[in-house]
C-alpha positions in Angstrom: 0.0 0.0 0.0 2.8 2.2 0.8 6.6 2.5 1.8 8.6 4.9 4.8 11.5 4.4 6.5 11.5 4.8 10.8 14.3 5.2 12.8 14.8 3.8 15.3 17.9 3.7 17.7 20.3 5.5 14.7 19.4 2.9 12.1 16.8 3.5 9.2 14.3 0.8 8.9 12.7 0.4 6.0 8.6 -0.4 6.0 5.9 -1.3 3.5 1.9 -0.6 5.0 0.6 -3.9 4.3 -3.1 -4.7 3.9 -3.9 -7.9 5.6 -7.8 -7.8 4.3 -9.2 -7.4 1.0 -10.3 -3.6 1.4 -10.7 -3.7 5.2 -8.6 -0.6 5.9 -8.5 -1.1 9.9 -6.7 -4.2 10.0 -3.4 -2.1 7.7 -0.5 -2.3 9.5 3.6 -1.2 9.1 5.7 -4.0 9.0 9.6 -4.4 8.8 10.4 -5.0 4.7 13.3 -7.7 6.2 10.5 -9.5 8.2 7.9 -9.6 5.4 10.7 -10.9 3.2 11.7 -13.4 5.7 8.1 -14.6 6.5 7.2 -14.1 2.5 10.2 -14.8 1.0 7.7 -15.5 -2.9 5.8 -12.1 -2.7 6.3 -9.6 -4.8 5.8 -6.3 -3.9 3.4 -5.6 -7.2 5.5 -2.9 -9.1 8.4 -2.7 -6.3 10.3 -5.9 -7.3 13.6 -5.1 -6.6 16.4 -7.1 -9.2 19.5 -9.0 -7.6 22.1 -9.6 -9.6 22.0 -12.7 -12.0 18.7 -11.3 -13.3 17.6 -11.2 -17.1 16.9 -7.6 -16.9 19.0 -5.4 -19.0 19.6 -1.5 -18.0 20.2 0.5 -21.1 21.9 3.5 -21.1 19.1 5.6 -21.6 21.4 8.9 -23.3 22.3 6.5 -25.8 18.4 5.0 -26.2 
């Protein structure tokens, strides 16, 4: 639903809003991206997929595009 990043104690945490139930806003809650990773390590966050190298997506210089 949405991203931020807390900190807390000096370090900056990122967090993702997640929606636990289908368009029931009052159960949304921020959640740690390393623990939603680690307890969903196959969801993708819709358009926020992030890449790790080895991937089969190529970055093209876009001046030369």
């Amino acid at each position: 639903m949405d991203r931020r990043v807390v900190a807390v104690k000096g370090a900056h945490i990122p967090q993702v809003l997640i929606r636990w139930n289908e368009g029931d806003t009052d159960t949304d809650t921020w959640e740690d991206v390393t623990t939603i990773k680690e307890q969903f390590s196959d969801f993708n966050f819709e358009d926020k997929i992030v890449l790790t190298e080895g991937s089969n997506v190529i970055q093209e210089d876009k001046e030369n595009v």
